[in-house]
N, C-alpha and C positions, 0 to 999 in steps of 0.2 A: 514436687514429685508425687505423683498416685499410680500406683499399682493398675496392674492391666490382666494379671494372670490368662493369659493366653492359653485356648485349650486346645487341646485334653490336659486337664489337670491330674496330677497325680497329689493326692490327700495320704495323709498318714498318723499314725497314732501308736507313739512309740513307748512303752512302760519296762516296769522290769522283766514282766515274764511275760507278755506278748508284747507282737508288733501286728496292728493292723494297716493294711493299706485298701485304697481303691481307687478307680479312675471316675471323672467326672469329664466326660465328650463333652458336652456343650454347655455356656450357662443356665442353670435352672436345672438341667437332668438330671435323672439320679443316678446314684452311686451303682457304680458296673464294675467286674471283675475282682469281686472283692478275695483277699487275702488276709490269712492271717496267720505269724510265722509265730514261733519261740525263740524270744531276744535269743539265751544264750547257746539255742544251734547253731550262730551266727558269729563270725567273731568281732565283726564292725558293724557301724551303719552302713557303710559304702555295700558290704557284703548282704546285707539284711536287704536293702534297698533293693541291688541290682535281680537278687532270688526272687522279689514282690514281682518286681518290672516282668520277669522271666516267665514267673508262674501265670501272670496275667496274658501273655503272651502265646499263653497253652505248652510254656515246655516248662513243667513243675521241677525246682531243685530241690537236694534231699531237704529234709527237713521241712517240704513249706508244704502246707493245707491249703488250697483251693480251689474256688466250688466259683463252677461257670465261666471261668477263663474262657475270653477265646483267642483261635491263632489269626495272628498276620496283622494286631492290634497296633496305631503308629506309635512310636514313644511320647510321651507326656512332656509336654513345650513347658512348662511352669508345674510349679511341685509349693504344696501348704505342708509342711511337717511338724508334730510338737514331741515332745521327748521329757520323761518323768525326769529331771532334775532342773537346778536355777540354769537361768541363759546367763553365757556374760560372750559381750562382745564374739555376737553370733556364733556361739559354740554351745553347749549343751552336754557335760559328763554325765549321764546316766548314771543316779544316787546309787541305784540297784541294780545296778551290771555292767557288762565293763565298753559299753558302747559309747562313742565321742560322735555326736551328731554336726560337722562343720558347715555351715549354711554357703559359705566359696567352695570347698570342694566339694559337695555336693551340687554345686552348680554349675562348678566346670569339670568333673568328671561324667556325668548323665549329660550334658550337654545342653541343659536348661538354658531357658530365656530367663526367668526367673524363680526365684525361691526364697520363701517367707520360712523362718525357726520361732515356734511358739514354745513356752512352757506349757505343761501339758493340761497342768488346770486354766493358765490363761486360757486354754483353747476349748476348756471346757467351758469356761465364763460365757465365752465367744458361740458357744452351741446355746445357749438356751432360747433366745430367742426364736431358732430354728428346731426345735423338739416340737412335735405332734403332740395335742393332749391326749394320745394315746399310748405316746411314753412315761407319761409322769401318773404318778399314782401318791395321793395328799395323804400323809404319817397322818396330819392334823386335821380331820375329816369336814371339820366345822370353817374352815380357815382355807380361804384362796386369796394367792397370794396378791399384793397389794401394787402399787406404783412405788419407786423407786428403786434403791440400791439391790440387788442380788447378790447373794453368798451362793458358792457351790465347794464342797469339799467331800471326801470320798477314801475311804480304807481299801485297800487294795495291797499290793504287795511293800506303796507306802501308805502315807498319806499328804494328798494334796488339798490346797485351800486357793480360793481366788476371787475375786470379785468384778460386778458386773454394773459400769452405772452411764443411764440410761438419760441424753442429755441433748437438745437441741436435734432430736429424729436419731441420732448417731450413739453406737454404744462404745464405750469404752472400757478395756479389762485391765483390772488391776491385778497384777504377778504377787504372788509371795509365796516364801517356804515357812509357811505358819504351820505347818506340820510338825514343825521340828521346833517348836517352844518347849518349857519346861511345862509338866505338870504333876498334879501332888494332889495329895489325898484329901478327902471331905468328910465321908461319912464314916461309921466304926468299922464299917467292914472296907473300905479301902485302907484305911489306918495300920489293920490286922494283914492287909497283904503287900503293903508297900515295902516293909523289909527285904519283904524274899522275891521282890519283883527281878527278874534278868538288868541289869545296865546296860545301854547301848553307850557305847564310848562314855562310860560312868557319868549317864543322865538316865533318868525318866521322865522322859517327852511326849508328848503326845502321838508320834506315831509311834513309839516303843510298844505302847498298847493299841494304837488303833489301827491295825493294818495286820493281812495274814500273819506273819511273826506275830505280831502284839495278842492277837489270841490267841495263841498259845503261849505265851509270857503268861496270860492269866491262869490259862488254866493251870502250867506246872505248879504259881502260887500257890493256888486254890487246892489242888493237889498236895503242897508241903503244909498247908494247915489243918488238911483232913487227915492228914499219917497217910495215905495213899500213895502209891507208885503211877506214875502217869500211863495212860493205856495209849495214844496219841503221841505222835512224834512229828505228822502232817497233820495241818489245818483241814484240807477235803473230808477224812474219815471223824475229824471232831465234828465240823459242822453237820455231816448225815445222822451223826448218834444224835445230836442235840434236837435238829429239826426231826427227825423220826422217833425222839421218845424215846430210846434204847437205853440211855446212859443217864442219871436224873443231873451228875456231874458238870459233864459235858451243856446240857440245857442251862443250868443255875450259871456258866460262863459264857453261852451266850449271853444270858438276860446280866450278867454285867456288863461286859461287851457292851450291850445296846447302851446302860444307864450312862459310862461312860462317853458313849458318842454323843448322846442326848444333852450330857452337860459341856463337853466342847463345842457344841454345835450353838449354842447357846453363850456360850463365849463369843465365836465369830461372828454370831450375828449383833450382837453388842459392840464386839468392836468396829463393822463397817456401817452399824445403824443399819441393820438389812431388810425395809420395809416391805422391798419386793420382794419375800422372803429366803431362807434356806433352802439349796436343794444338794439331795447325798446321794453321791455318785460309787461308781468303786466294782469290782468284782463281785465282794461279799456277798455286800447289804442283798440284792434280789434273790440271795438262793436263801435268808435267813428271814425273809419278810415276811410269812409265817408267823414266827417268832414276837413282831415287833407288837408290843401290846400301844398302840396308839396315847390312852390314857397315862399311862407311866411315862411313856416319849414326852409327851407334850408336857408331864408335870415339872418332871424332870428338866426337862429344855425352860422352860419360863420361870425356875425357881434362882430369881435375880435380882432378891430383894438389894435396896429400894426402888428400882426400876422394874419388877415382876408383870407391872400394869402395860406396860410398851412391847413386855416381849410375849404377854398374850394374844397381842396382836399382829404376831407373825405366824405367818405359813411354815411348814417343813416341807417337802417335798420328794419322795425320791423318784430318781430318771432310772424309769425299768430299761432304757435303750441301749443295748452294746456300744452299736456304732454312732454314737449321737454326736461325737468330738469330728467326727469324719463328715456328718452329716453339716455339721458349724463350719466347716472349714471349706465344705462345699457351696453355703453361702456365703461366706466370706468370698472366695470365690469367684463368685457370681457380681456381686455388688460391694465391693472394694470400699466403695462412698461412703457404705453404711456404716463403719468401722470406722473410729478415730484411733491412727497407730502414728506412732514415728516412723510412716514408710521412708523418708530419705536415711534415718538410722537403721530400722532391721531391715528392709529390702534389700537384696541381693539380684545386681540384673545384669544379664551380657548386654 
């Protein structure tokens, strides 16, 4: 069995606090009538979906933003979707909100020929080949990245991890919720704030701290060990103090924020051997890049002793591109072949 996706494609990119969509007409073209809703104006996927189709259609429902719709568009024959939580047997619970993405009803309520369900960093895995190096902008300025395996993972409302390996012309993505491992303190100053860290279902994991929530986990810490009252209750108005200089606070949590990305990223790429290197995706990271002092990233990131010598010769990378996951999934898409998937397992086809 191989996938055919019949166009007009409809693509989409599902998280906790948005949903993007867009249509893809013909193989190779690009991405038209793009949308982008907020998961929880929505109360399902079925709901969220049909609002994208709507808006793209030129009749916008409440709640949906977008920009170039036009009317009298046909409905989209085949549909690529991923959705921020694990897949199991074509289903997708949304870790962070309350959406159930079903890849059969989804295909027999819109009326699809077919429909492929990604997790949503596999589908990031799945874009990198398809990024412009006009998206990507090198942490590690001395260092492009290499042949082999790629890591991609990305703080956002959680955090996703996933891997990309590159084998016989054909790429392959490896799924995981490596987000949600345990993680634990290093230096003196993690040691001094790990007590008073918030617990998520009593852990501290990696996205507990790496993802909007997670910073602000740090900073209220950082705040209980300065005697301070927290000024911040949203992530948006921390990151502007920090990035604008206003707050010396606020700044000193970003630059742990980073140290700590720096040394999970650095994990993950030890554990896939990521010679193609790391790339950090997410929300955040591009409104805080500013911020990111290259030299500290990279020290930070390759400090693995006995192996330190392997991981200075990896790339970091981050994808300055919103819709880069839409833009993978359009070549996916496009050339089916180029991808090795268990199409007769996740493919969904009338």
């Amino acid at each position: 069995m191989t996938a055919q996706f019949p166009h007009p494609v409809l693509v989409g990119d599902v998280g906790g606090t948005n949903a993007r969509f867009a249509r893809v007409e013909t193989p190779g073209a690009p991405l038209e009538a793009s949308v982008q809703l907020h998961t929880h104006d929505h109360a399902c996927a079925r709901d969220g979906v049909v609002a994208a189709i709507a808006a793209m259609r030129g009749r916008p429902a409440a709640g949906v933003s977008a920009g170039g719709a036009s009317a009298g568009l046909p409905a989209p024959r085949s549909m690529i979707v991923c959705g921020a939580g694990p897949l199991v047997e074509g289903r997708i619970q949304l870790t962070n909100a309350g959406w159930v993405l079903d890849q059969q009803a989804l295909l027999d309520e819109l009326g699809l020929e077919e429909c492929l369900l990604l997790n949503d960093f596999e589908a990031q895995a799945l874009s990198l080949p398809a990024l412009p190096p006009e998206a990507l902008h090198r942490i590690t300025p001395d260092l492009a990245p290499g042949e082999g395996t790629r890591v991609i993972l990305g703080p956002g409302t959680g955090l996703g991890v996933a891997g990309l390996i590159a084998s016989g012309g054909q790429f392959t993505p490896v799924a995981s919720e490596g987000g949600h491992v345990d993680f634990g303190p290093v230096t003196d100053e993690d040691y001094r704030l790990w007590p008073l860290i918030e617990r998520v279902d009593g852990r501290v994991t990696a996205e507990c701290l790496l993802s909007g929530p997670g910073l602000l986990r740090i900073y209220r810490a950082q705040c209980a060990v300065a005697g301070r009252d927290p000024r911040y209750s949203e992530t948006p108005p921390l990151v502007e103090a920090a990035v604008g200089g206003s707050d010396p606070l606020a700044r000193d949590t970003v630059r742990l924020f980073l140290a700590i990305l720096a040394r999970f990223a650095g994990d993950v790429a030890l554990t896939f051997g990521a010679r193609g290197g790391v790339y950090l995706s997410g929300g955040i990271l591009p409104r805080i890049q500013s911020l990111i002092d290259p030299a500290a990233f990279g020290a930070i990131f390759a400090d693995k002793a006995p192996v330190d010598g392997f991981m200075r010769r990896i790339a970091a990378v981050l994808v300055m591109e919103p819709k880069g996951v839409l833009l993978g999934m359009a070549a996916l898409a496009a050339a089916p072949e180029r991808y090795r998937l268990d199409w007769k397992g996740r493919l969904a086809r009338r």
